[in-house]
N, C-alpha and C positions, 0 to 999 in steps of 0.2 A: 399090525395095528398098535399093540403095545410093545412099547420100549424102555427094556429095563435100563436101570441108570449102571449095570456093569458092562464093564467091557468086554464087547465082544469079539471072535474074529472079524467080522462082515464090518466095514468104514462103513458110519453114520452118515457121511458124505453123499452116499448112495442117496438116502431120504432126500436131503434137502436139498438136491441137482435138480431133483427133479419139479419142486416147485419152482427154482430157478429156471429151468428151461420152459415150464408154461409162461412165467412173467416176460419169459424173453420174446417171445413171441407177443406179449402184449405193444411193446414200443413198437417192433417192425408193423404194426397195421396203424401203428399212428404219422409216420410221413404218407401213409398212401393215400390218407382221406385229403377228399379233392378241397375239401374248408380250407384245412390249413397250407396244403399249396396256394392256393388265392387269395389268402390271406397275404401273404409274403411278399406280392409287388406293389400292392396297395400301400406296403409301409415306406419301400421303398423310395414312392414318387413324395414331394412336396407338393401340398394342394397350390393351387394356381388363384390367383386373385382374380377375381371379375366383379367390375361397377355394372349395378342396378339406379336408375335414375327414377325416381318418383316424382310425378309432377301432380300437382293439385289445382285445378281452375278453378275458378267461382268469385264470390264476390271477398275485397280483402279481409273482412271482419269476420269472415265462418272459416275464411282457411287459415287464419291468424289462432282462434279455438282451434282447430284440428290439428294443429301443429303445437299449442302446449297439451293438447291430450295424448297425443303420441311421446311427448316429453316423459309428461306424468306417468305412463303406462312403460316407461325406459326402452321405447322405440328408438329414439333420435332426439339428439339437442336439440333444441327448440333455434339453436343459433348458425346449426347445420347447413339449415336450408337459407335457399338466396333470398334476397331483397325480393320484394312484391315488383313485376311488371306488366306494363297495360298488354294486353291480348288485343286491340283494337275495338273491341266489345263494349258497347259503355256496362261501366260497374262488374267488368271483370279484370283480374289479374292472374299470374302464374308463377308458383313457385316449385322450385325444384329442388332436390333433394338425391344426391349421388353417395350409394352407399356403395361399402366393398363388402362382397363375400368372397368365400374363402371354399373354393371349389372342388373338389377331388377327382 
């Protein structure tokens, strides 16, 4: 337990292997946890793009509002989406909105 500061026969070496040899054992149980295995091909892939298309029906003047609130709330340019067209409906049109995500 106590270690005088002379020298003695017996190498101090002895003491301090021996915390080395528990630490060493701390790394080898770290590739075995399965997180950081699967962690490891997730990095390797690049996520893949995939369009989400958002349509809105109704009448032009409520989805014209819905489309600068979604602006204002930093959903989507207000300029994003398409021109207003007739649905055949009276007093309906349809606008769309093709967004990309970024998929893994």
């Amino acid at each position: 337990m106590y270690q005088s500061s002379e020298p003695t026969s017996e190498p101090t070496s002895k003491t301090t292997s021996e915390p080395a040899s528990s630490s060493a054992s701390g790394p080898k149980a770290e590739p075995e946890t399965p997180s950081s295995a699967a962690a490891q091909p997730s990095r390797s892939r690049a996520p893949k793009r995939k369009d989400v298309r958002h349509i809105l029906l109704g009448a032009a003047d409520a989805l014209h509002l819905d489309i600068l609130n979604m602006h204002v709330l930093g959903y989507a340019e207000a300029t994003a989406w398409s021109k207003p067209q007739p649905t055949g409906k009276p007093n309906e049109v349809v606008r769309v909105l093709i967004k990309t995500q970024l998929v893994e």
